[in-house]
C-alpha positions as CSV (number, residue, x, y, z in Angstrom):
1,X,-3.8,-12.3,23.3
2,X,-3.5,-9.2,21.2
3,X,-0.7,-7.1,20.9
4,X,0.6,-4.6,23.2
5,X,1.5,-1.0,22.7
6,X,3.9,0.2,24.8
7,X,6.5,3.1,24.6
8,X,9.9,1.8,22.9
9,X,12.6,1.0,25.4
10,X,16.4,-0.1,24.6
11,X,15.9,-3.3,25.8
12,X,13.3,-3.9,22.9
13,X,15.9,-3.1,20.1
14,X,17.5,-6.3,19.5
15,X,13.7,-7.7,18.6
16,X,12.7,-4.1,16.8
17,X,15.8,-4.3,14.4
18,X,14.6,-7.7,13.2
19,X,11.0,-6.7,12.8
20,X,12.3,-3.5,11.1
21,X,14.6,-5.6,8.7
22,X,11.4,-8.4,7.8
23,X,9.3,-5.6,7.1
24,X,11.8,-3.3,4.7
25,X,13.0,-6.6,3.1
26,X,9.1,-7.2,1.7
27,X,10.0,-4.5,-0.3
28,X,6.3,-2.6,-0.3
29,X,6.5,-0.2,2.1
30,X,9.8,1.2,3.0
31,X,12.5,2.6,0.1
32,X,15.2,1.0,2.1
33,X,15.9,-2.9,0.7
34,X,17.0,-3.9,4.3
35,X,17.0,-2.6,7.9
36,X,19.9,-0.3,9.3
37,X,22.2,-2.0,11.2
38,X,21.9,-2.5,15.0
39,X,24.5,0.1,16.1
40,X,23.2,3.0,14.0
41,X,19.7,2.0,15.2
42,X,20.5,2.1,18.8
43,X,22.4,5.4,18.1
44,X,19.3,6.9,16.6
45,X,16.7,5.4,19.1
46,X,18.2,6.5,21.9
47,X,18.6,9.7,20.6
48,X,14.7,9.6,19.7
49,X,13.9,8.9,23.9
50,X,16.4,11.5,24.9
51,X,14.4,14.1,23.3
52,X,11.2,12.9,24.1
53,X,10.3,11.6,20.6
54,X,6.6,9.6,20.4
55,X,8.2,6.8,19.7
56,X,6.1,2.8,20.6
57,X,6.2,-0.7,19.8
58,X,3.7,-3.5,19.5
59,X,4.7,-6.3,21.5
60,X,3.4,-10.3,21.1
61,X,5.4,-11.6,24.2
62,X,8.4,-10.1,24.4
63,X,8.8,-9.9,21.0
64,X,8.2,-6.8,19.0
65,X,5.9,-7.0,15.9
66,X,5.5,-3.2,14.9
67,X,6.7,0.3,15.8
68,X,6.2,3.8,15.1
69,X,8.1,6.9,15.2
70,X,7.6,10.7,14.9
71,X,10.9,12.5,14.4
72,X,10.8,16.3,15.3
73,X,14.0,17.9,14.4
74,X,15.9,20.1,16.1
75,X,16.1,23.3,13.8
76,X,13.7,25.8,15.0
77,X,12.2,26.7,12.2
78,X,11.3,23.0,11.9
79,X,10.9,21.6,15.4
80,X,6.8,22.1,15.7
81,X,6.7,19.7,12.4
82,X,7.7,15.8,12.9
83,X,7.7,13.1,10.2
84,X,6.4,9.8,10.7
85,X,7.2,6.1,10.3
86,X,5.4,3.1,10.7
87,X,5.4,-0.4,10.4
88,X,4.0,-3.9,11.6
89,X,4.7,-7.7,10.3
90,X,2.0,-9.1,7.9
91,X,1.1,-11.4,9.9
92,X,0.0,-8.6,12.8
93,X,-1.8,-6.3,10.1
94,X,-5.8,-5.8,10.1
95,X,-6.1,-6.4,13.7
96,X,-6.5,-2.8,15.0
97,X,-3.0,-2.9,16.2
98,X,-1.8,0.0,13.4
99,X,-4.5,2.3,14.5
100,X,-3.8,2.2,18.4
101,X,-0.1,2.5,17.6
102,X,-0.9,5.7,15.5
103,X,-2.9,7.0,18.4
104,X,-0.1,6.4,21.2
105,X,1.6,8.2,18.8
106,X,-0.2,11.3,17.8
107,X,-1.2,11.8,21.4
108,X,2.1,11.8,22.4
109,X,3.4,13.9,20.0
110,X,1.0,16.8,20.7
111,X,1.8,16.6,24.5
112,X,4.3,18.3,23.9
113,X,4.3,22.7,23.6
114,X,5.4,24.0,20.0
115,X,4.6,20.6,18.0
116,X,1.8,21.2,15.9
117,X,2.0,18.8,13.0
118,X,3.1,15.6,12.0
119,X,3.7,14.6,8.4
120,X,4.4,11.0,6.7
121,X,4.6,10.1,3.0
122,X,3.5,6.6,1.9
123,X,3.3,5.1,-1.7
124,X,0.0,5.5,-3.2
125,X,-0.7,1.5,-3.8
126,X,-0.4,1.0,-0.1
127,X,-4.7,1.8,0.2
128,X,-5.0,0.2,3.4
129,X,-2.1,2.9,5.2
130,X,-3.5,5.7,3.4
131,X,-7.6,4.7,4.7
132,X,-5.9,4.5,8.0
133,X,-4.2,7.5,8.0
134,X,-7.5,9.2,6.6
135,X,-9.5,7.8,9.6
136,X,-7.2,9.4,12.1
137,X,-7.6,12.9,10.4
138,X,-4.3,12.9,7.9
139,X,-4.9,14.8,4.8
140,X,-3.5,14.7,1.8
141,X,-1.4,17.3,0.9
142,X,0.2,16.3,-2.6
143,X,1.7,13.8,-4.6
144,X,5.2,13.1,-5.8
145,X,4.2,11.8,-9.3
146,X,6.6,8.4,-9.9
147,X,8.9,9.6,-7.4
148,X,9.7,5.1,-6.4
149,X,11.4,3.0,-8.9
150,X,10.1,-0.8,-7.4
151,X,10.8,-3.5,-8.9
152,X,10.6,-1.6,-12.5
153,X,7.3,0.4,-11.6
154,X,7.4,3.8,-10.7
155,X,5.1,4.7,-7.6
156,X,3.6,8.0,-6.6
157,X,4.4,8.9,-2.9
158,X,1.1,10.4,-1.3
159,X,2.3,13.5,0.9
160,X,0.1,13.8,4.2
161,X,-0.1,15.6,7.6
162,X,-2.4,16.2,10.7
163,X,-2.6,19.3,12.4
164,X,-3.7,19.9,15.8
């Protein structure tokens, strides 16, 4: 049975915080070595449904095995523009399941009057983000030339956004 997408609830945090922690402790796709701890994350999440944040999981059982996020912030001058986070176990990737979080997501997030844009950076090696970004109408907007140190490499961070 393949995954479902479903808008994140707080009874899903326990299982997001460990998916969150496997997937920043591979060390590829995320600059943080480990997952935030639970308390901060339920801080953040719940602020993230009280203002209406696109924010879904992927779900195998009752376990989640992905998630995305678009943050908008609250400044004005900033609120029609939110940044966005994804991420999914190995295990889960290749299936279809990124692309139908990414369009819960971006539907969502244009619902919404004043929110015009979403942005997300992602290192340049990860190909297979960046051809599914592309395919879902993100552009490239720049590069941050070596802006990673990983493991003793230094990675360029691709810079891109969708407009509606």
């Amino acid at each position: 049975m393949p995954a479902l997408v479903m808008p994140m609830k707080l009874s899903y945090l326990r299982s997001f915080c460990r998916a969150f922690d496997a997937i920043a402790r591979e060390g590829r796709y995320f600059v943080r070595p480990v997952g935030p701890d639970r308390r901060a994350l339920r801080r953040s999440t719940k602020v993230a449904l009280e203002r209406h944040h696109p924010f879904f999981v992927a779900l195998d059982g009752g376990d989640v095995v992905g998630g995305i996020h678009i943050a908008f912030p609250e400044l004005p001058m900033l609120a029609h523009s939110g940044t966005l986070v994804m991420g999914l176990l190995p295990e889960y990737r290749r299936q279809g399941i990124g692309t139908r979080l990414l369009r819960s997501a971006m539907e969502s997030a244009f619902e919404r009057p004043g929110r015009c844009r979403v942005q997300l950076e992602v290192m340049r090696d990860n190909e297979a983000a960046i051809s599914l970004y592309t395919r879902q109408g993100f552009a490239i907007e720049g590069v941050a030339r070596r802006a990673v140190r990983r493991e003793g490499e230094l990675i360029d961070i691709v810079h891109m956004a969708r407009l509606r």
